[in-house]
N, CA and C atoms as an extended XYZ file, in Angstrom:
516
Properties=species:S:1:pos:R:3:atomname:S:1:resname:S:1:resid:I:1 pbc="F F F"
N        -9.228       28.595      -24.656 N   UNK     1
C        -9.076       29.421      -23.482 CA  UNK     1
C       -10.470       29.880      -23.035 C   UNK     1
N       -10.561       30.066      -22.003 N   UNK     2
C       -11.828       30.059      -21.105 CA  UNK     2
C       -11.923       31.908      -20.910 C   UNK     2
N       -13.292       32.392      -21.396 N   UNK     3
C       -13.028       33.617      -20.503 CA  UNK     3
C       -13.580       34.054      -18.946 C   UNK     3
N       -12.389       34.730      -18.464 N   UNK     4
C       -12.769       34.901      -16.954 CA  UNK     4
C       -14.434       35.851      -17.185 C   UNK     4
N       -15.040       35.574      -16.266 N   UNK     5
C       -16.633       36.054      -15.765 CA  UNK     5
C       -16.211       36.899      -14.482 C   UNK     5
N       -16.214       37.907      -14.593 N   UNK     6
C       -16.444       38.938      -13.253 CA  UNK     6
C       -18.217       39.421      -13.175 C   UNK     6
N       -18.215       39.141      -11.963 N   UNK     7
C       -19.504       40.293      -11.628 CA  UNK     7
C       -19.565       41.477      -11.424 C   UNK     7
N       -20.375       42.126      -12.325 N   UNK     8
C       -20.003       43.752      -12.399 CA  UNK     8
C       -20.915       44.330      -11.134 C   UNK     8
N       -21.799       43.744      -10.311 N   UNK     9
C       -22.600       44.298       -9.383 CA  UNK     9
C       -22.131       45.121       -8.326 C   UNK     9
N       -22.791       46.127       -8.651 N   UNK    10
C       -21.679       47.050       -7.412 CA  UNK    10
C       -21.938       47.287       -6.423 C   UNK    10
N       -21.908       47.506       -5.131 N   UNK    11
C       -22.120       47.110       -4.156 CA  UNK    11
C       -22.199       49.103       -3.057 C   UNK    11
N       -22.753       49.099       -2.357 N   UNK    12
C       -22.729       49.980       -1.785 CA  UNK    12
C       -22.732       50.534       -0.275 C   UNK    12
N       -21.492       50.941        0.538 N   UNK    13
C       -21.492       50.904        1.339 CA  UNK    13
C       -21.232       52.880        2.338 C   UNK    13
N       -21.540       53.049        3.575 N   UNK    14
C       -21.151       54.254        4.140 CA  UNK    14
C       -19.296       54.580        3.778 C   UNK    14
N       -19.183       55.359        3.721 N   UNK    15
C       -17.678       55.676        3.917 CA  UNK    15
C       -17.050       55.326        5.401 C   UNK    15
N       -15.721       55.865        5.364 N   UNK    16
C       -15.195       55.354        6.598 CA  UNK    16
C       -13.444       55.814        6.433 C   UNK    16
N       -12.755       56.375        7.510 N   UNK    17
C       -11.526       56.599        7.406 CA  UNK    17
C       -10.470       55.693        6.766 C   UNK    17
N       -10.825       54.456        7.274 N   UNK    18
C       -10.280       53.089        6.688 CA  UNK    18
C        -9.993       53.430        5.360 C   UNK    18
N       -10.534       53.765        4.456 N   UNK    19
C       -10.863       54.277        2.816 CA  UNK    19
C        -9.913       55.247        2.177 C   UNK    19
N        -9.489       56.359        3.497 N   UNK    20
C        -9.061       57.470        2.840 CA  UNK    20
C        -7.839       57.248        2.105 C   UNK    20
N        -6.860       55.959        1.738 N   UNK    21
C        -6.051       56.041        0.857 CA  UNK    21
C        -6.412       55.205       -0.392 C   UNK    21
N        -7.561       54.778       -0.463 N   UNK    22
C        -7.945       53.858       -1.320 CA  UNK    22
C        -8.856       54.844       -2.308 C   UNK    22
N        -9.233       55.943       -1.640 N   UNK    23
C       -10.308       56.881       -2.379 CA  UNK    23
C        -9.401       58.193       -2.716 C   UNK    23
N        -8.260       58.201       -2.365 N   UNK    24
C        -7.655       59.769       -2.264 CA  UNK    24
C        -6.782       58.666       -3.818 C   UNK    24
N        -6.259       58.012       -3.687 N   UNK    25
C        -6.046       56.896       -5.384 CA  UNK    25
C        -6.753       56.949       -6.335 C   UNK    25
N        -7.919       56.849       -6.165 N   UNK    26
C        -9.071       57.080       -7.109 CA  UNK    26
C        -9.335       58.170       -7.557 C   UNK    26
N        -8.888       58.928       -6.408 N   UNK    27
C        -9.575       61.063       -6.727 CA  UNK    27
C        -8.118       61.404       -8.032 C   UNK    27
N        -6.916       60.387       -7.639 N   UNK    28
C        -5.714       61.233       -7.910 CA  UNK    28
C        -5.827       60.724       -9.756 C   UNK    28
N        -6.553       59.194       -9.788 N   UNK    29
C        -6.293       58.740      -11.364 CA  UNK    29
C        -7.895       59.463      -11.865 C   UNK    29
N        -8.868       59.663      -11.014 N   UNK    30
C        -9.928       60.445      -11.754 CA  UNK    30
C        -9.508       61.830      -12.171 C   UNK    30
N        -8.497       63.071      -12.011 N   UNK    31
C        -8.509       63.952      -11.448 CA  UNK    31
C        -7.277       64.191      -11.862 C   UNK    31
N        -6.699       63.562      -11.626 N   UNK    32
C        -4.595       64.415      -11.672 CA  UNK    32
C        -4.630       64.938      -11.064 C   UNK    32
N        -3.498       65.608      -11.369 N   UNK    33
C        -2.565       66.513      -10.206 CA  UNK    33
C        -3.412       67.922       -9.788 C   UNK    33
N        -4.167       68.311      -11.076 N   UNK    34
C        -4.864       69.434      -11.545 CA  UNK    34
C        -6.096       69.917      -10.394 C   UNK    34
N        -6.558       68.590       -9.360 N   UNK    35
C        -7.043       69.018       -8.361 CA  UNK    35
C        -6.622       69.484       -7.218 C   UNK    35
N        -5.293       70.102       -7.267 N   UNK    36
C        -5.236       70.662       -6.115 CA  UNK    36
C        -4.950       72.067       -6.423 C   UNK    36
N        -5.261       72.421       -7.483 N   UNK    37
C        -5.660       73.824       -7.703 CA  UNK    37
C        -6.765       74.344       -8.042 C   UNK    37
N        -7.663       73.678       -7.568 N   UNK    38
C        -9.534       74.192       -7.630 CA  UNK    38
C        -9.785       74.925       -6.315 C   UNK    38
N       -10.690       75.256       -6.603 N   UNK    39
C       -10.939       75.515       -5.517 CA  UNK    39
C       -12.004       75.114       -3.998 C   UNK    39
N       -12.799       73.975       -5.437 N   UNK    40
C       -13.289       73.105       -4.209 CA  UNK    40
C       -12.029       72.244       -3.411 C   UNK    40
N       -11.145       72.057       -3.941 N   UNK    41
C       -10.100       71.367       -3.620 CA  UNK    41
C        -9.551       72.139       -1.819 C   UNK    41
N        -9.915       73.595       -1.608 N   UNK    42
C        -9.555       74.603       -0.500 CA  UNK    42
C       -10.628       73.776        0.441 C   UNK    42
N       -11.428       74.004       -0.424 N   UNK    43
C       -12.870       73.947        0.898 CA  UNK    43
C       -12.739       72.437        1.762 C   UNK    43
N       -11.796       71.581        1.232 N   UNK    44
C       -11.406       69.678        1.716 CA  UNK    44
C       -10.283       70.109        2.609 C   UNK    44
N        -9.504       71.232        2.243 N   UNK    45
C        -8.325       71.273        2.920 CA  UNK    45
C        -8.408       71.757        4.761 C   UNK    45
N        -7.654       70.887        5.325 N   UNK    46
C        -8.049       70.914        6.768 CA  UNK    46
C        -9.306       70.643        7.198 C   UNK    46
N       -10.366       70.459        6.422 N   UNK    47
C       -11.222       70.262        6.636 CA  UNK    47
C       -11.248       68.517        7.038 C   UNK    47
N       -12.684       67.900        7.615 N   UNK    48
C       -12.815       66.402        8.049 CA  UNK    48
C       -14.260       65.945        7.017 C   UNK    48
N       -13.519       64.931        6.194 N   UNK    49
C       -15.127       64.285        5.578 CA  UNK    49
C       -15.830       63.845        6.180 C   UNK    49
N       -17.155       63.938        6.032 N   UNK    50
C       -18.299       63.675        6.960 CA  UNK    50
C       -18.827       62.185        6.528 C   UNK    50
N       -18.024       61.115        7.077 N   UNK    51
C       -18.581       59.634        6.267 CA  UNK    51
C       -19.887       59.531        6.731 C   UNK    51
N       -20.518       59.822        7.815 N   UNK    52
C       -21.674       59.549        7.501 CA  UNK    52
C       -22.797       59.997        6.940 C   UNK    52
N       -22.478       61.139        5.885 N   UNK    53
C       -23.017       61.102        4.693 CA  UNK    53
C       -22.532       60.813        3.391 C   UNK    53
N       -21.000       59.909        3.068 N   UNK    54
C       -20.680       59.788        2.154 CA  UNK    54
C       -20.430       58.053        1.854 C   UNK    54
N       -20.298       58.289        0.657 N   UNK    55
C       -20.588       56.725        0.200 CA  UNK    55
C       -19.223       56.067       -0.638 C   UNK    55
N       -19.094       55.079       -0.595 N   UNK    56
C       -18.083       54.087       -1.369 CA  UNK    56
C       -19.028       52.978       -2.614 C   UNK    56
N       -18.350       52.523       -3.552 N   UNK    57
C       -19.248       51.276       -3.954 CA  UNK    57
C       -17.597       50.538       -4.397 C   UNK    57
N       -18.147       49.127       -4.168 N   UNK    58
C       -17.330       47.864       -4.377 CA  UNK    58
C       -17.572       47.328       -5.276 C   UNK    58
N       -16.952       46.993       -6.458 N   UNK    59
C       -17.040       45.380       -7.441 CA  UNK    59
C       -16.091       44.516       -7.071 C   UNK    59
N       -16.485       43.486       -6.891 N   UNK    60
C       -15.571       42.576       -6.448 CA  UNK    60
C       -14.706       42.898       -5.385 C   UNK    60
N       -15.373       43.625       -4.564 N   UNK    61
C       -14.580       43.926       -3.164 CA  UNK    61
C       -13.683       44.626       -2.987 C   UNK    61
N       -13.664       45.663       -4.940 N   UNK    62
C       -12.518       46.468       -4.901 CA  UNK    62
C       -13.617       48.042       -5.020 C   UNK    62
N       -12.755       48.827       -3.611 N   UNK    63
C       -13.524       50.261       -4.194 CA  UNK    63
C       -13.231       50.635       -5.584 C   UNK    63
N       -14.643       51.107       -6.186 N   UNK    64
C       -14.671       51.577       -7.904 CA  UNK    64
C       -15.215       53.038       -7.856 C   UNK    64
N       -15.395       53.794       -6.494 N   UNK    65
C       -16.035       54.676       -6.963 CA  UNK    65
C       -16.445       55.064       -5.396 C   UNK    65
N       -16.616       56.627       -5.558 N   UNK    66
C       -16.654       57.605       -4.064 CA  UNK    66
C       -17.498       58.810       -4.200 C   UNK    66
N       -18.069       59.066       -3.217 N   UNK    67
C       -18.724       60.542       -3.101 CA  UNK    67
C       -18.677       60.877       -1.576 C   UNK    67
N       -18.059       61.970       -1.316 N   UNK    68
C       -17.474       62.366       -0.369 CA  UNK    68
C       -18.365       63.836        0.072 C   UNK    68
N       -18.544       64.154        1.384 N   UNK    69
C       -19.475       65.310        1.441 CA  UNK    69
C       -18.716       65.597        2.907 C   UNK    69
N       -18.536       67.087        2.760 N   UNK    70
C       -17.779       68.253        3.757 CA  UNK    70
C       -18.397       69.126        4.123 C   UNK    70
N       -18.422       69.677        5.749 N   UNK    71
C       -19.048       70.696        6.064 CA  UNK    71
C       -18.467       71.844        5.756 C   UNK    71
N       -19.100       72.839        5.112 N   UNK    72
C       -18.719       74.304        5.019 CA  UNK    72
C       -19.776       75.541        5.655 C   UNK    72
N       -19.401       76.505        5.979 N   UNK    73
C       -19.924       77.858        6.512 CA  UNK    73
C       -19.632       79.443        5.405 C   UNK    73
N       -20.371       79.548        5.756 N   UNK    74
C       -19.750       81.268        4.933 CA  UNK    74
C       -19.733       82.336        5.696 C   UNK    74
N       -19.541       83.298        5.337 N   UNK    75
C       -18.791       84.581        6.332 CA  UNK    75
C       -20.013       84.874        7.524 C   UNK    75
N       -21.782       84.436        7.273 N   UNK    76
C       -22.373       84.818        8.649 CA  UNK    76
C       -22.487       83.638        9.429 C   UNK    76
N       -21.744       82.776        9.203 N   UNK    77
C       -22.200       81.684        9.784 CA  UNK    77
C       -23.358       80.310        9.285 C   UNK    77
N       -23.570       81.045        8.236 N   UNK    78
C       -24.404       79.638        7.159 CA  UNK    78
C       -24.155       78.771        7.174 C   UNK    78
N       -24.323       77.131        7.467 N   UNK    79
C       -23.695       76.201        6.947 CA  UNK    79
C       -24.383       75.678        5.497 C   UNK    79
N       -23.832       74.734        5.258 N   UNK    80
C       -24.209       73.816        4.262 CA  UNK    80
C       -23.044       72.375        4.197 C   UNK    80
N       -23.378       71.508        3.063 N   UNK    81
C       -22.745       70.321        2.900 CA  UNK    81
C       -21.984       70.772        1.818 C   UNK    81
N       -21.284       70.756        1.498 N   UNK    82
C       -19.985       70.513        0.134 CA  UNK    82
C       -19.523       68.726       -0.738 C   UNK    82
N       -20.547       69.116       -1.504 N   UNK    83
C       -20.093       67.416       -2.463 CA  UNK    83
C       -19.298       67.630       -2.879 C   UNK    83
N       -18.208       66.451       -3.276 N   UNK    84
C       -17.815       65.875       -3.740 CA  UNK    84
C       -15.814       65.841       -3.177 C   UNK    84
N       -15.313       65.557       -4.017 N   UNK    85
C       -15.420       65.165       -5.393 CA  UNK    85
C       -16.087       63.513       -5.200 C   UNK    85
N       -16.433       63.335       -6.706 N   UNK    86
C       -17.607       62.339       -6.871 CA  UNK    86
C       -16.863       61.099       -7.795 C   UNK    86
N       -16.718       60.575       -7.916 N   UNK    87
C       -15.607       59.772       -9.080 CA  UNK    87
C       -16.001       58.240       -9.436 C   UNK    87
N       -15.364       57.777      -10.076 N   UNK    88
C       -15.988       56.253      -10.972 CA  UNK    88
C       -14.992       56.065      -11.361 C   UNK    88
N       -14.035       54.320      -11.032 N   UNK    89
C       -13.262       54.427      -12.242 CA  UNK    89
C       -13.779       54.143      -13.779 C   UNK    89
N       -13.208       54.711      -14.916 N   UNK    90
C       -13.354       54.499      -15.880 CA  UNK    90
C       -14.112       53.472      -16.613 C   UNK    90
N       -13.377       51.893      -16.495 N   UNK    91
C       -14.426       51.091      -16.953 CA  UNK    91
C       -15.738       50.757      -16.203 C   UNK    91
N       -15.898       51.570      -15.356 N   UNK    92
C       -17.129       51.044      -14.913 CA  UNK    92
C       -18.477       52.392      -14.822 C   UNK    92
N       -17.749       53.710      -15.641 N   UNK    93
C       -18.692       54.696      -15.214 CA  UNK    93
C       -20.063       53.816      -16.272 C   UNK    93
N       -20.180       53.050      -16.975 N   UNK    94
C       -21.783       52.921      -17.671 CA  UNK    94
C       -22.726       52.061      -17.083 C   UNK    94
N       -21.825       52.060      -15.907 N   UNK    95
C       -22.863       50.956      -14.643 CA  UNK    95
C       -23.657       52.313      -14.286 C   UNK    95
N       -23.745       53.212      -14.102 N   UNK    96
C       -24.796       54.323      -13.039 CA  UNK    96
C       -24.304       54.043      -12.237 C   UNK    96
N       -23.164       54.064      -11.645 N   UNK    97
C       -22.328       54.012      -10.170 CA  UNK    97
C       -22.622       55.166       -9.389 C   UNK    97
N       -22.235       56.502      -10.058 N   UNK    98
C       -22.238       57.624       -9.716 CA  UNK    98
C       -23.779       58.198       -9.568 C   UNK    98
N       -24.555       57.609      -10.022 N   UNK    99
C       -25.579       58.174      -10.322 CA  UNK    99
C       -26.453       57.642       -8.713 C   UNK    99
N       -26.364       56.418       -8.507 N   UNK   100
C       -26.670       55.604       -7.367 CA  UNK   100
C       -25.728       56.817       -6.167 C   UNK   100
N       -24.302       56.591       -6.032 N   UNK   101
C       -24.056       57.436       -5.452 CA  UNK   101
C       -24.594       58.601       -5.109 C   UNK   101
N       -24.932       59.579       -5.450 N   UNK   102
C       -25.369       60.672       -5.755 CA  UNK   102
C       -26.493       60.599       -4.836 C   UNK   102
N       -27.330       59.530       -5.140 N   UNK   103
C       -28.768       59.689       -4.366 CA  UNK   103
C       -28.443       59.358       -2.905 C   UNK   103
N       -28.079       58.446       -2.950 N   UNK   104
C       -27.202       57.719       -1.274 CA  UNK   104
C       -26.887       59.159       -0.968 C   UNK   104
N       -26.101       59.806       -1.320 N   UNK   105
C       -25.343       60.416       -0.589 CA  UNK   105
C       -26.597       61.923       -0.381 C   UNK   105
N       -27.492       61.957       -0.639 N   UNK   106
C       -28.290       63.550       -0.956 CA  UNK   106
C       -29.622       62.751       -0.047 C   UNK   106
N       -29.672       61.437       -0.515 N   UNK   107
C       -31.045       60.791        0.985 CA  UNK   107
C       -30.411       60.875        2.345 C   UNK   107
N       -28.729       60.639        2.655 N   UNK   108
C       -28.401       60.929        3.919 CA  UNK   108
C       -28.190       62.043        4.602 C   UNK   108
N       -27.927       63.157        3.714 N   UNK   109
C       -27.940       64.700        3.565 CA  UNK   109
C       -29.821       65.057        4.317 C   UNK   109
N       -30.863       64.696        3.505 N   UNK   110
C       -32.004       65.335        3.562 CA  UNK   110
C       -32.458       64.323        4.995 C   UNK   110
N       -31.794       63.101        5.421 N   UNK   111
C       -32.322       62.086        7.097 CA  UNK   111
C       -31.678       63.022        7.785 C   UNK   111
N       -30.728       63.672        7.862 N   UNK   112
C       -29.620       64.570        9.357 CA  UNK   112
C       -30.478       66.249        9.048 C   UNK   112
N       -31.470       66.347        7.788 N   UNK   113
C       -31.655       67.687        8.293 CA  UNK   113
C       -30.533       68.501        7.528 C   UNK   113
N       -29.891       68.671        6.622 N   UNK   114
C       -29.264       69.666        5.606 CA  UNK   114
C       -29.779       70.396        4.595 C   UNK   114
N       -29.960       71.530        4.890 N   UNK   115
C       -30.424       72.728        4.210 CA  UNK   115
C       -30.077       73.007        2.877 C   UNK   115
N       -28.545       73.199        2.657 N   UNK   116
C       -27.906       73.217        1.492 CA  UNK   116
C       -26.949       72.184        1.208 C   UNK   116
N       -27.138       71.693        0.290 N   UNK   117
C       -25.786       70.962       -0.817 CA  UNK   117
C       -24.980       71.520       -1.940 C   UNK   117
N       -23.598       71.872       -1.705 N   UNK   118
C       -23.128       72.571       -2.992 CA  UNK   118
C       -22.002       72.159       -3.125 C   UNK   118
N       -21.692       72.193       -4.593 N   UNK   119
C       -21.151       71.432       -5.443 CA  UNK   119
C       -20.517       72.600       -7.011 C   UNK   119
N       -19.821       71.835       -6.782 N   UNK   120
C       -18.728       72.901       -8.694 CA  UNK   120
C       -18.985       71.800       -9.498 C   UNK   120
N       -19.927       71.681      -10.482 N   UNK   121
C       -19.795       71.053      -11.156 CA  UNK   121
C       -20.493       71.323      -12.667 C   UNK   121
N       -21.198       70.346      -13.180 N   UNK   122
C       -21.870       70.523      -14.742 CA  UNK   122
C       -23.232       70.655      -14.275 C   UNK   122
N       -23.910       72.099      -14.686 N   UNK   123
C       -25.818       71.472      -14.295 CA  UNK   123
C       -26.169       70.399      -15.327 C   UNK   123
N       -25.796       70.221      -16.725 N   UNK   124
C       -26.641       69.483      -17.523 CA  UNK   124
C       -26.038       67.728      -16.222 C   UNK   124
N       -25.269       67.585      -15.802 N   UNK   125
C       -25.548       66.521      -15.149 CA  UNK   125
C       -26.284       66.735      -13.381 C   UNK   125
N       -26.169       67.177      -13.053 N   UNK   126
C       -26.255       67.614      -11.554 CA  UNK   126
C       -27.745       68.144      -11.559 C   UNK   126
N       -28.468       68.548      -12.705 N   UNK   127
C       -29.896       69.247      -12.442 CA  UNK   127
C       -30.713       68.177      -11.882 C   UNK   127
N       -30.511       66.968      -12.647 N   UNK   128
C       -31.578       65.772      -12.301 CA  UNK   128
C       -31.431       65.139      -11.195 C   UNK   128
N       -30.598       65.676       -9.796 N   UNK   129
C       -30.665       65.776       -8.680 CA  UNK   129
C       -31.286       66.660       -7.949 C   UNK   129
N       -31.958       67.812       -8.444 N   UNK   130
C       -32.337       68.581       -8.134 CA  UNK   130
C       -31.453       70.241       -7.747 C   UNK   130
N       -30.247       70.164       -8.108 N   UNK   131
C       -29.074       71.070       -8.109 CA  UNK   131
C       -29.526       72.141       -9.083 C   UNK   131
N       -29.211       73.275       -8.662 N   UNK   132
C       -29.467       74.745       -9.469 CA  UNK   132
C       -28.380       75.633       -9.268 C   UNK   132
N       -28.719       76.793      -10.526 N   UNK   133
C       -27.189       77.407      -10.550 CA  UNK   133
C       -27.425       78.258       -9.371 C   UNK   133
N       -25.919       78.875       -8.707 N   UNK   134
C       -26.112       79.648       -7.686 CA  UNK   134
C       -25.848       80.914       -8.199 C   UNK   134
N       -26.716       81.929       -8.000 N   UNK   135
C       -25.515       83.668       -8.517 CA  UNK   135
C       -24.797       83.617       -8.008 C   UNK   135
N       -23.941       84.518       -8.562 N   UNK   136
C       -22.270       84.958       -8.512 CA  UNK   136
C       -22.138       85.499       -6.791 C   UNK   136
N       -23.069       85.247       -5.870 N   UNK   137
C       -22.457       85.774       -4.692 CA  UNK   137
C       -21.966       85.041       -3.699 C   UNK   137
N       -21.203       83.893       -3.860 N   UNK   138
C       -20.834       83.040       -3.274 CA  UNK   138
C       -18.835       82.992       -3.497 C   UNK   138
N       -18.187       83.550       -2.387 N   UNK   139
C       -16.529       83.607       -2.674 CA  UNK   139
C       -16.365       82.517       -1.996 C   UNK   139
N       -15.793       81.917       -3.071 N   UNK   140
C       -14.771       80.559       -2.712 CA  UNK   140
C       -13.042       80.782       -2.790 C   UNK   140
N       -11.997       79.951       -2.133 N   UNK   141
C       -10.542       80.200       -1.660 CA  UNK   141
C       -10.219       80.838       -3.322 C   UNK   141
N       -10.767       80.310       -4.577 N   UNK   142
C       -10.224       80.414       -5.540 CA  UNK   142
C       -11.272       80.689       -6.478 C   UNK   142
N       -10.708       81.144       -7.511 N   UNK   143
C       -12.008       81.742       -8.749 CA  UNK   143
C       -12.455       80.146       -9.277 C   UNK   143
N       -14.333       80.449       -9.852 N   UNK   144
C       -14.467       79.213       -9.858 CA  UNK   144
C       -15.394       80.053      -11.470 C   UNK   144
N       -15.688       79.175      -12.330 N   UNK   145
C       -16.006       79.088      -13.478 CA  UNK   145
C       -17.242       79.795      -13.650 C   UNK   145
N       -18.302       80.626      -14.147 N   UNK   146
C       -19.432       81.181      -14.277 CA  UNK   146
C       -19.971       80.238      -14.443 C   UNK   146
N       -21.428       79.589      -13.578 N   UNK   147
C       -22.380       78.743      -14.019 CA  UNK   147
C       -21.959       77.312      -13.335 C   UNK   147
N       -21.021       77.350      -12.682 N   UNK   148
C       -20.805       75.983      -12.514 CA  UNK   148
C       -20.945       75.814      -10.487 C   UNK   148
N       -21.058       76.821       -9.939 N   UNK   149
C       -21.270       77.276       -8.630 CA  UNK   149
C       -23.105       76.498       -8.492 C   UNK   149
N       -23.330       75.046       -7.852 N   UNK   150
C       -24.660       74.568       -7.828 CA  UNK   150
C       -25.519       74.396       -6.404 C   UNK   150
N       -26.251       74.520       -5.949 N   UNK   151
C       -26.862       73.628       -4.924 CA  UNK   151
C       -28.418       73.475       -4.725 C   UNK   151
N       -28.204       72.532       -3.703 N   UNK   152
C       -29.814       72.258       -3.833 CA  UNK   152
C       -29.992       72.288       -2.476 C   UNK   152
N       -31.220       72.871       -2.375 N   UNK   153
C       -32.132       73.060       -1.033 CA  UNK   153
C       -33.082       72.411       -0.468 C   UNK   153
N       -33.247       72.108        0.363 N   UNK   154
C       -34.202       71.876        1.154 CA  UNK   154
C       -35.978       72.350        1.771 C   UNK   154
N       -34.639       73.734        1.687 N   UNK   155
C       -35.735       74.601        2.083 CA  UNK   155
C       -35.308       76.415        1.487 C   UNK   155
N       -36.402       76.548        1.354 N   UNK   156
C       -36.816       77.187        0.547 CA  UNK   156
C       -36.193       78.993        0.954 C   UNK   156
N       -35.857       79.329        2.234 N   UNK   157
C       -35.168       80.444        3.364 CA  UNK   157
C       -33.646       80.209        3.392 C   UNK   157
N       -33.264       78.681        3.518 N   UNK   158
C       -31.850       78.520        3.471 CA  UNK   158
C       -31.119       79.034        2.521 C   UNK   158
N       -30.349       79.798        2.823 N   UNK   159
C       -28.927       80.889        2.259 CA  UNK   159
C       -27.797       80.948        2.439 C   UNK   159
N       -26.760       80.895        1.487 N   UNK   160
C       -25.186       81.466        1.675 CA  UNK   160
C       -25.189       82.304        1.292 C   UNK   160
N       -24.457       83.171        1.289 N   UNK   161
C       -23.557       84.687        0.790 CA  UNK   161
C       -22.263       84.774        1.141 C   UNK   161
N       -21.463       85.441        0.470 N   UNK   162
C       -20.276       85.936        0.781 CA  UNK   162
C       -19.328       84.669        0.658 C   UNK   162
N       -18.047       85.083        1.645 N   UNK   163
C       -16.734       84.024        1.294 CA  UNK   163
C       -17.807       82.289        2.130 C   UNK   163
N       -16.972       81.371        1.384 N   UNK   164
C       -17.294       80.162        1.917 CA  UNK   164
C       -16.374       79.397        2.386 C   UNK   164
N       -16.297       78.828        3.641 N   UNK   165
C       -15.066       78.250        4.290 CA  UNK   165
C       -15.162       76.750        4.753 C   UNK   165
N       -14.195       76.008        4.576 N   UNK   166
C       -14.631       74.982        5.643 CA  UNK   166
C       -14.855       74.840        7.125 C   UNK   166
N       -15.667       74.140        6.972 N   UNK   167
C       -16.404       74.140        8.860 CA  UNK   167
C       -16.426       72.685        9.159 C   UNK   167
N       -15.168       72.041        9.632 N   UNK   168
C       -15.271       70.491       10.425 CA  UNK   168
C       -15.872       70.541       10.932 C   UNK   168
N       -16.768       69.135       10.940 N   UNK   169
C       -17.521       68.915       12.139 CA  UNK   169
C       -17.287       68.817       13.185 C   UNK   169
N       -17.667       69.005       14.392 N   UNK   170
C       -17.247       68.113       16.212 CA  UNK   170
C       -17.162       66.529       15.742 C   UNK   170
N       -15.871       66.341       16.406 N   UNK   171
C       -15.723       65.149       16.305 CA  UNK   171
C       -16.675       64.296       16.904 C   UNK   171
N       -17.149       63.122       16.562 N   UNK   172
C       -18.122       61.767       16.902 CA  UNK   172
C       -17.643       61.098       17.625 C   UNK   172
């Protein structure tokens, strides 16, 4: 018996609506059910993903993996970008899928001019993007974990405070 040869090369492309049931599949087997009680999970709700800062990658022409980025505001009117969720399937997270992602998606963030990027996640992974912890003054729809509230700046004046909401973009 012969073994089949796949190419593991992954491929990388912009996001696109086309996607949203092929990636909302992926969020649901990365993730369970358990994400729709986060509270980054609020900040997606009604809200519109911004594909042209978010990314897909393909093996073999099958999406393996997503990073998705949302506009949000806080109570004076701040904006910023909202990552993720960020995902890989399984056999393929030891490619650096996510890791490639990540940059794609934070080089198209820093070409349009975005101040802040924030994200709920782990700093020991997220620092080597340049992500830092945020203090506790940031209210999100739902309580979110001490230490895990991150973002990264641009610039050095750019600020949130207070509650944080989603802010769709004008449609394109």
């Amino acid at each position: 018996m012969e073994a089949i040869i796949t190419d593991l090369t992954p491929y990388y492309f912009q996001d696109n609506a086309d996607n949203d049931i092929i990636v909302g599949e992926l969020y649901a087997r990365a993730f369970g059910p358990a994400r729709f009680v986060k509270a980054a999970h609020f900040l997606r709700l009604g809200n519109v993903c911004d594909y042209d800062l978010s990314y897909v990658a393909k093996i073999d022409g099958k999406i393996v993996a997503a990073c998705r980025m949302w506009h949000i505001k806080d109570e004076a009117g701040n904006t910023a970008v909202f990552l993720g969720p960020i995902a890989v399937e399984r056999q393929y997270r030891h490619l650096r899928i996510g890791h490639e992602l990540m940059k794609l998606c934070l080089n198209a963030c820093d070409a349009t001019g975005v101040k802040i990027v924030l994200l709920v996640g782990d700093y020991s992974y997220f620092a080597q993007f340049g992500f830092e912890r945020v203090a506790n003054n940031l209210v999100f729809p739902l309580p979110v974990m001490d230490g895990r509230v991150l973002w990264r700046k641009t610039e050095g004046d750019a600020n949130l405070k207070g509650r944080i909401f989603p802010f769709p973009p004008p449609h394109k």
